[in-house]
N, C-alpha and C positions, 0 to 999 in steps of 0.2 A: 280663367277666373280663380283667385284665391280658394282654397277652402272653406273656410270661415261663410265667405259673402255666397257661395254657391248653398250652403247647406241653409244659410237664412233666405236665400230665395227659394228655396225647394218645400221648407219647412213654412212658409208665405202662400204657397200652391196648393198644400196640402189643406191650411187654414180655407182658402177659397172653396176647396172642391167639400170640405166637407159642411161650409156653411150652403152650400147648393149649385156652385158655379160649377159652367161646363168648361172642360178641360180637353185638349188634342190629342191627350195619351188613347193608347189602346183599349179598347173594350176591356180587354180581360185585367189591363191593368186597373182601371178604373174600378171593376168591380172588385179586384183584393182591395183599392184602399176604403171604396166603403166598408167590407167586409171590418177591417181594421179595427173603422171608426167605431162602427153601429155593434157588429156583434163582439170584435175582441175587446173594445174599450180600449183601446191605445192611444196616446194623448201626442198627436204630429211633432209637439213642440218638443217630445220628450226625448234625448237620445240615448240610446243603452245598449253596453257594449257586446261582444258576445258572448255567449255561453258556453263553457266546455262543460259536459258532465263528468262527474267523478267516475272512476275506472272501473268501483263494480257496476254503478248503473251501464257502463257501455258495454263492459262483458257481459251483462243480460241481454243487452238486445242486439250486439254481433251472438251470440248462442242461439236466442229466437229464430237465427236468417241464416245457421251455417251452411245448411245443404244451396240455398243461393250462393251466398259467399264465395262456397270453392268455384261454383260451376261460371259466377261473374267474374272471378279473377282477375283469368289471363283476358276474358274480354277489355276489363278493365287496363291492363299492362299495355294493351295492345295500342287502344283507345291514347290513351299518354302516350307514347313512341307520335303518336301522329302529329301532337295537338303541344307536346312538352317546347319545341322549341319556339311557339308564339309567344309564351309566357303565359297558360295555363296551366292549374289547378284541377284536379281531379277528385271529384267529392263521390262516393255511392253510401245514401242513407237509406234511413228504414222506412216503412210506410206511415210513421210520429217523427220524421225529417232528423234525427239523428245521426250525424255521420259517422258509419258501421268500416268504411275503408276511405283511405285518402292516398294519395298519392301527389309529388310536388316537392321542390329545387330545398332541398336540405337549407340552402344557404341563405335560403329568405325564411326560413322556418317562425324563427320572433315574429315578422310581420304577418304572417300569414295564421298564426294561432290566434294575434289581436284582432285582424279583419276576420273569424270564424272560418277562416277556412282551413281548419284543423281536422285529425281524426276525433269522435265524442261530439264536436260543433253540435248546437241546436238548433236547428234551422224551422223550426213551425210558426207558422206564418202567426199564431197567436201569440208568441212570444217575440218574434221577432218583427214584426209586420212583414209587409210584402216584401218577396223575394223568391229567386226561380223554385227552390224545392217547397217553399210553402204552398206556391199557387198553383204547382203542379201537381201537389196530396190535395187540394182543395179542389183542380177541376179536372185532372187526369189528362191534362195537353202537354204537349211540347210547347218550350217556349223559351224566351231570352226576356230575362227580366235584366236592363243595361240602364246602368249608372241611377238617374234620377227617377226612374222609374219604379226605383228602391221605396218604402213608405219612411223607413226609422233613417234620417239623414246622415248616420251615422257610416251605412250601407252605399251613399253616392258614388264613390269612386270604382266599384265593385261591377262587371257586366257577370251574369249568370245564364249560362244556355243548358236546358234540361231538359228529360225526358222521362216519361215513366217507364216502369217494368210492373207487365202484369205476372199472376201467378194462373194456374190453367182455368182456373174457376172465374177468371177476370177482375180478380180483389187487386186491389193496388200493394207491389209487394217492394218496391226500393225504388229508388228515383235517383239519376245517373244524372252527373251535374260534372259540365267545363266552364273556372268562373277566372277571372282575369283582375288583377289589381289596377292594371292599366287596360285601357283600351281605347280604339277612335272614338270618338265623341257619339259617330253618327250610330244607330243603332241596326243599319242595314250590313254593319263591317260583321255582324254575327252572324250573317244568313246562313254561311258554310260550313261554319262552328255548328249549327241548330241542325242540318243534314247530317253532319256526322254523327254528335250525339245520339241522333235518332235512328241514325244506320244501328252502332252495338247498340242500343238500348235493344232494337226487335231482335240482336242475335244474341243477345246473353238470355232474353226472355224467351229464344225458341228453344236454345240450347237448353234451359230450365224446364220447357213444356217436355220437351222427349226424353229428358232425365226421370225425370217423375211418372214418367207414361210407359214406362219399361215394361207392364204388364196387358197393353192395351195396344190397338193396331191406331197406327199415324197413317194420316194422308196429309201430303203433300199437298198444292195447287198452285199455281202460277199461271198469268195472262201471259207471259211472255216465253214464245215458244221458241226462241234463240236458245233459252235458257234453261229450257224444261230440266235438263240434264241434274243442273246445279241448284237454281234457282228455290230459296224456302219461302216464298213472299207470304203465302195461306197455311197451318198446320192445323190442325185439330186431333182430337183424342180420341177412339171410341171403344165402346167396350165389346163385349163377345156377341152382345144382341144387335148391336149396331147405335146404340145411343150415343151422345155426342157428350163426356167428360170430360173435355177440356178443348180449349184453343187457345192462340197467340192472338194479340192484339188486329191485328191486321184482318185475321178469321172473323173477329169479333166485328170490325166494322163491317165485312159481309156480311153478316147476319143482320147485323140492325139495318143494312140498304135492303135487304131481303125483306125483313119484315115490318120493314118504314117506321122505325123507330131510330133512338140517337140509339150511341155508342152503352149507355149504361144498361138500357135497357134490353139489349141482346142478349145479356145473360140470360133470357129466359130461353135463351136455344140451348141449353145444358139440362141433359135428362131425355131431351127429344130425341127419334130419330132422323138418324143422316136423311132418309128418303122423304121428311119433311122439305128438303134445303133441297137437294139432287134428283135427277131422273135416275133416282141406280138404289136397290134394294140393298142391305150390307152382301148378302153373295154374288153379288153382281160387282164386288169391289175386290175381292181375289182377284180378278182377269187383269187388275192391274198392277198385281203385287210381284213387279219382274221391273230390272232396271235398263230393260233395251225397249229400245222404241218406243220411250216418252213422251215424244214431242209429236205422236202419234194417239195419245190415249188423251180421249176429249170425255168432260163431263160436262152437264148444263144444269145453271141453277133453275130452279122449279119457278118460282116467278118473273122472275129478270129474265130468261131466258141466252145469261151471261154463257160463253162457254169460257173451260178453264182445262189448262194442262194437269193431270192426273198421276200420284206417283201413290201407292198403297206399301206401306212396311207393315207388315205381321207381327204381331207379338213377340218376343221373347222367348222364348221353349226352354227348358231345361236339359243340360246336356248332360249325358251320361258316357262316364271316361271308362273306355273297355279295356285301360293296361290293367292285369292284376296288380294288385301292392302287396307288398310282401306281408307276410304273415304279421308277424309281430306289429306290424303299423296298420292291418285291421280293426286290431284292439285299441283304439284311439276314439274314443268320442264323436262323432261327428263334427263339433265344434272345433275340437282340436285339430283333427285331418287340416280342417282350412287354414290354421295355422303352419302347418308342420309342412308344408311345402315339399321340396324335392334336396332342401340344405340336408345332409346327413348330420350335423351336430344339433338341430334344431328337431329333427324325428328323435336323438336317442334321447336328447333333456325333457322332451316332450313324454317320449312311453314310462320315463322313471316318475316325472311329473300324474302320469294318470292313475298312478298308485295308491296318490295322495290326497284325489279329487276328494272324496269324500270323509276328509279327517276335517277338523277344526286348526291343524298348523295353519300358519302363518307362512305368505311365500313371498319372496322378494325377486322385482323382475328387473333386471340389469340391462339398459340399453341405452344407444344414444336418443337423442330427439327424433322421434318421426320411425321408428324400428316398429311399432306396431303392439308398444307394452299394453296400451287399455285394450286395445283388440285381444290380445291373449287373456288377459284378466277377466272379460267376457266371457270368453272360450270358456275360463276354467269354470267360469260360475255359470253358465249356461250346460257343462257336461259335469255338474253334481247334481248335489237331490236339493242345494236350494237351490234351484231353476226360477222357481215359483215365487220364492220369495224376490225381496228388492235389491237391485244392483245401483248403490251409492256410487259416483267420482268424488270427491273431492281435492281439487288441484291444491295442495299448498301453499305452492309459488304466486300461488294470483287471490288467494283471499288477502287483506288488508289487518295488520297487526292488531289496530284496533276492533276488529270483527272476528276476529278469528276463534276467542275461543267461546264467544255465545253463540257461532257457526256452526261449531263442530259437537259442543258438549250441551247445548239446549241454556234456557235462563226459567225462571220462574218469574211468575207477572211482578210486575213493580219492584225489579229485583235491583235495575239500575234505571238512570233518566233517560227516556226514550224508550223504554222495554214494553214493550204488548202488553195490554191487561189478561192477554190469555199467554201470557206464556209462548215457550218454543219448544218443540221435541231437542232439534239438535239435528244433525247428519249422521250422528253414531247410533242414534236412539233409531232415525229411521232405518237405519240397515239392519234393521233387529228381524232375524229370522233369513237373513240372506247375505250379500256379502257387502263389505265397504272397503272399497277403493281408493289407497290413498297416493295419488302423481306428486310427482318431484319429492318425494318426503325426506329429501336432504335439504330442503328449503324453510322446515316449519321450526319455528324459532324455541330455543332451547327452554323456555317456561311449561310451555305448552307439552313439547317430547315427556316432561314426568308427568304430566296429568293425561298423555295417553300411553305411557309403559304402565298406570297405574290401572286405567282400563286394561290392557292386555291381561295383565296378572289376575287381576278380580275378576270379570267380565261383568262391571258396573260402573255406572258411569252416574257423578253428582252434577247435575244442571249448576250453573249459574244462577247463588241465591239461593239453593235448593237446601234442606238439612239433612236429605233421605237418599241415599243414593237409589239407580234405576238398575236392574237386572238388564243386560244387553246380552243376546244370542247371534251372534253374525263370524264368517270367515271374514278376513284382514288381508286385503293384497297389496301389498306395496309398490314404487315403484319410483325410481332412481335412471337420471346420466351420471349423478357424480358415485366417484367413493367411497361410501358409506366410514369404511373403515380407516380411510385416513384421515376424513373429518372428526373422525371420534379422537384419533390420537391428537388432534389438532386442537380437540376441545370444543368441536363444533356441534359436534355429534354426538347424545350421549351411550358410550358401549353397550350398556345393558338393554336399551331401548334396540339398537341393531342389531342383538342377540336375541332378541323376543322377536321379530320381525323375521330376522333369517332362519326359519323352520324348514324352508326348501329354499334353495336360489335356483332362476334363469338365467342363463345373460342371452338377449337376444343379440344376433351380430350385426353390424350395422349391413347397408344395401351392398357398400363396392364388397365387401369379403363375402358374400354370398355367394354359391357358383350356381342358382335356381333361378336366375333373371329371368328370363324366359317364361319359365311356368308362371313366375308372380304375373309376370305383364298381359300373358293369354289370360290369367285368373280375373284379372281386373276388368279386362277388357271384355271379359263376358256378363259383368255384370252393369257395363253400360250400352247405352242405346237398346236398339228393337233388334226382332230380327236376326238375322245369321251373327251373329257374334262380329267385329273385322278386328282384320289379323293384321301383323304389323310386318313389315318388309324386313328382309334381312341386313339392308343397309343403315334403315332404320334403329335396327337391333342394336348394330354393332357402333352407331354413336351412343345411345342409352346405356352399353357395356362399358365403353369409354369415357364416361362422365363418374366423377367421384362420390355426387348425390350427397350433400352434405345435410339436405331436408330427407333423406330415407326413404322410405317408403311414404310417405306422404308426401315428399316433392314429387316421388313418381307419381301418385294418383293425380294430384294436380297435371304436369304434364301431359299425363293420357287422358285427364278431361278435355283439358287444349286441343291436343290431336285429335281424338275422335268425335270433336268438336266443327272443326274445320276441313276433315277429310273430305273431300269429293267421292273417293275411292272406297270399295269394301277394304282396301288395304291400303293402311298408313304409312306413308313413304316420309322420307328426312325432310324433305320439303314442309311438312305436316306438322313437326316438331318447335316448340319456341324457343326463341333463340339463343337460352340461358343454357341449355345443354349443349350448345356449340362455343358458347362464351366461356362458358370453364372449362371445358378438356381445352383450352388453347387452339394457336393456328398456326405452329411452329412446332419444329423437332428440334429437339437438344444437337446439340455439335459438340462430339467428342474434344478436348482437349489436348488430351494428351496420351503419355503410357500407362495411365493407370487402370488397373483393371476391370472398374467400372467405368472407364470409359472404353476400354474394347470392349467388355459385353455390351453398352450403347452400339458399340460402332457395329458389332455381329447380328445385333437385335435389327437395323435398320437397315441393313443388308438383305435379310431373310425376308422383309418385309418390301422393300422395294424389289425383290426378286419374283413378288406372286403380287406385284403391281398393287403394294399396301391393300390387297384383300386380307383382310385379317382371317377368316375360315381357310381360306386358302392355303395363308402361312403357316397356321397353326396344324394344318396337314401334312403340311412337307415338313415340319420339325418336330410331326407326332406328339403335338402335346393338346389340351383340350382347350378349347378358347377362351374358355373363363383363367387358365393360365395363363394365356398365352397375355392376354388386359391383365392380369397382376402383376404380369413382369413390364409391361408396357407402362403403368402405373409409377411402378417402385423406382422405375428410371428416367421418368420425365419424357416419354413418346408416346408422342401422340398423334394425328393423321395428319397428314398438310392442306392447303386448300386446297390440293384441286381436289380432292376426295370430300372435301364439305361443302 
């Protein structure tokens, strides 16, 4: 059926149903498009196209949802790999249907921004009519809202299958959506589409409950005893008394079957105790805090008299590291130690650094993307005396030219069109009395640079509009991947301004020159999940050693959410790992050429290595050298492992 003729007979249906005629759609569709009519005032006949939001409004609410964000990810990556080559679209928005991540074929990108299936997209059901992430913030189902099913006719060719994510308290926290530009007509072709969705939906949602439950004992539960092992069907949260602070959806409809209510209504099992729900006191839930014989350990709910497979994780503990540290890295801050690792050029910039904690200079931190500069800039303002006071960011790179400097310097009321009748502090005025944080500041546009070397020199700052300047008291930490000093020669940068700035410099080094891998990854790794920490295999190690890490340390934490995500195992084997750190170190060894002499060290390198059966520990035994050397030279020369080692 043409376009045109389908959307006037669609836009004809919707005139029907909302003059009072009965219609064969779905219940739940039926009730979005009253909703539509009656409470959002939407006019059937009206069609309107989608909505992207502008880029600060999106970074406010991907910031809202970061700690999801990371931990939905690689859910999300994975989710795509499945579902990319039918010809879906990967939407995860917020709990106001904003889409916060997208994912989707570069090549159809124009078409897919005009049908809203973009990153920013606004998908609420009251601005958009019905459609899958409206009706899914509206009634917390899974569902396929497919083709005409759409209210805004604009939406017809569009099938949508979605799922919610709750957060531990059971608030509706992002909504994961697979939507298709084409699809069979029939609306049963999405049932599979709808099973998967809703597969990651409960595992980036469980993955989120035991992230945030880091301080609280998880139990487990599963009906299915094949699977007791693996299986996270039930989670829940509880505290040291035994109350219940959290669960995953699936928990939550146990409870409302438990307590013969719906699904919304089981949040009142939050705050209760467990021995409400179960035959088992909280010390009665130790004896199952052991991961053998699982499929052995039975609990029964208290009215249902359901039984259910039993797994109890303990809390978190804090650990305490009994190698002495040498003296002089004693004297580190607490804050600092967690920076300063086991790199030795990172301790010593670090002890000259703690000299200066509590001066007023200015420090400049030097590193690529993802090295861990706001983390140290913390550090340093969390180990002086303003503690107490406020720790500003302000990214550069991502405020908007025209915002930037009523952002950063404050306005006074009615100063410009659009201005607050109360005025603005500013982000400098706020960091008054503690520090402010300036990222990327090789990015802030040269107007700006003299109205903040003018701050640096005075410690005063004139609002926007203002006649009176403000006294400001705060430390200045900067922080840079580019060259400061050759954007200055270049005229980009101005000198004086990165001579005020540079009072101390860092450079942090990016993740491959590091020779601390190891400790960062046990470091990480102890502060996710419950429980005994888990540890990472040495196979494992030695891909993550091999990998160039061009995201840093923050590609690695990603990563190691994945893995310890997906583990079965208290120990994260290569199997565990996503596939992006086997996709860049390659599947291929260089082939010497010829005589030149970096093609025999190739060819000696690959020799020593196929002699201790590419064990890289191994090798780097029999050549005496340390194995973070032994991946630099494997690095510099293009070797890397073959398959059968991956």
């Amino acid at each position: 059926m043409p376009i045109l003729s389908a959307q006037s007979e669609h836009i004809g249906e919707l005139v029907r149903v909302a003059e009072g005629h009965a219609t064969a759609r779905d219940e739940l569709i039926v009730a979005s498009w009253r909703r539509c009519i009656s409470s959002h005032r939407l006019d059937p006949t009206v069609m309107r196209p989608a909505v992207i939001v502008e880029d600060r409004e999106l970074r406010e609410h991907r910031d809202a949802m970061e700690e999801l964000l990371r931990t939905a990810r690689f859910g999300v990556e994975a989710l795509y790999r499945q579902v990319a080559g039918l010809g879906y679209v990967l939407l995860l928005t917020d709990s106001q249907g904003i889409t916060v991540d997208y994912i989707g074929d570069e090549a159809t990108t124009d078409y897919l921004r005009e049908a809203g299936l973009y990153l920013g997209a606004d998908w609420n059901e009251a601005r958009a009519g019905t459609n899958g992430v409206g009706a899914c913030i509206a009634t917390g189902e899974a569902l396929t809202v497919h083709q005409t099913d759409h209210f805004d006719a604009t939406h017809i060719p569009l099938s949508c299958t979605v799922a919610p994510i709750f957060d531990p308290a059971g608030n509706l926290s992002a909504v994961l959506d697979i939507s298709a530009l084409q699809s069979p007509r029939e609306k049963s072709s999405q049932f599979l589409a709808l099973q998967i969705v809703k597969s990651f939906a409960h595992r980036i949602e469980t993955a989120n409950l035991i992230r945030a439950s880091s301080r609280s004992w998880i139990v487990k539960l599963t009906s299915n005893q094949a699977l007791a092992q693996v299986d996270t069907e039930y989670v829940l949260a509880l505290d040291s008394s035994g109350r219940i602070t959290g669960f995953n959806q699936h928990a939550r409809g146990l409870f409302a079957e438990e307590m013969g209510t719906n699904w919304r209504g089981a949040t009142r099992a939050l705050g209760r105790p467990v021995s409400d729900f179960f035959d088992c006191e909280i010390d009665g839930l130790t004896r199952f805090a052991t991961t053998s014989a699982i499929e052995r350990n039975v609990i029964r709910l208290s009215t249902t008299g359901r039984s259910l497979f039993i797994q109890v994780v303990p809390p978190a503990t804090i650990r305490v590291r009994h190698t002495p540290a040498p003296a002089e890295e004693c004297k580190l801050p607490a804050p600092l130690k967690a920076v300063a690792g086991e790199e030795p050029s990172v301790q010593r910039n670090l002890r000259k650094l703690s000299r200066l904690i509590n001066t007023n200079m200015s420090i400049l931190v030097q590193g690529e993307t993802g090295t861990g500069k706001e983390f140290l800039a913390k550090a340093i303002h969390q180990s002086s005396a303003r503690a107490q006071g406020p720790f500003i960011p302000v990214n550069c790179a991502a405020l908007p030219d025209s915002l930037i400097e009523s952002e950063l310097f404050g306005y006074e009321s009615h100063s410009f069109t659009g201005a607050s009748t109360k005025g603005k502090k500013g982000l400098i005025r706020e960091a008054h009395g503690g520090t402010l944080f300036l990222d990327e500041i090789g990015d802030m546009p040269l107007t700006l640079q003299t109205r903040l070397l003018r701050v640096l020199a005075e410690r005063e700052v004139m609002p926007v509009g203002g006649s009176r300047p403000v006294p400001v008291d705060m430390r200045v930490i900067a922080a840079t991947h580019q060259d400061l000093l050759s954007l200055a020669r270049r005229g980009r940068f101005r000198e004086d301004l990165y001579f005020r700035l540079n009072g101390a410099m860092i450079a942090l080094p990016p993740l491959r020159e590091r020779s601390d891998l190891a400790w960062i990854v046990a470091r990480l790794l102890e502060r996710r999940g419950t429980g005994k920490p888990k540890t990472l295999s040495m196979e494992a190690l030695e891909v993550l050693a091999a990998y160039d890490w061009p995201g840093n340390i923050r590609e690695l934490m990603n990563v190691l959410d994945f893995a310890h995500a997906v583990a079965a195992d208290p120990c994260i084997g290569m199997d565990d790992l996503p596939e992006q750190v086997f996709r860049k170190i390659g599947l291929h060894t260089v082939k010497p050429s010829g005589n030149d002499p970096v093609d025999r060290e190739i060819g000696q390198l690959q020799e020593e290595l196929r002699r201790a059966n590419w064990n890289i520990s191994a090798a780097a035994r029999q050549m005496g050298v340390d194995r973070t050397t032994l991946h630099r030279r494997m690095r510099r020369l293009g070797v890397v492992l073959p398959p059968r080692i991956l």
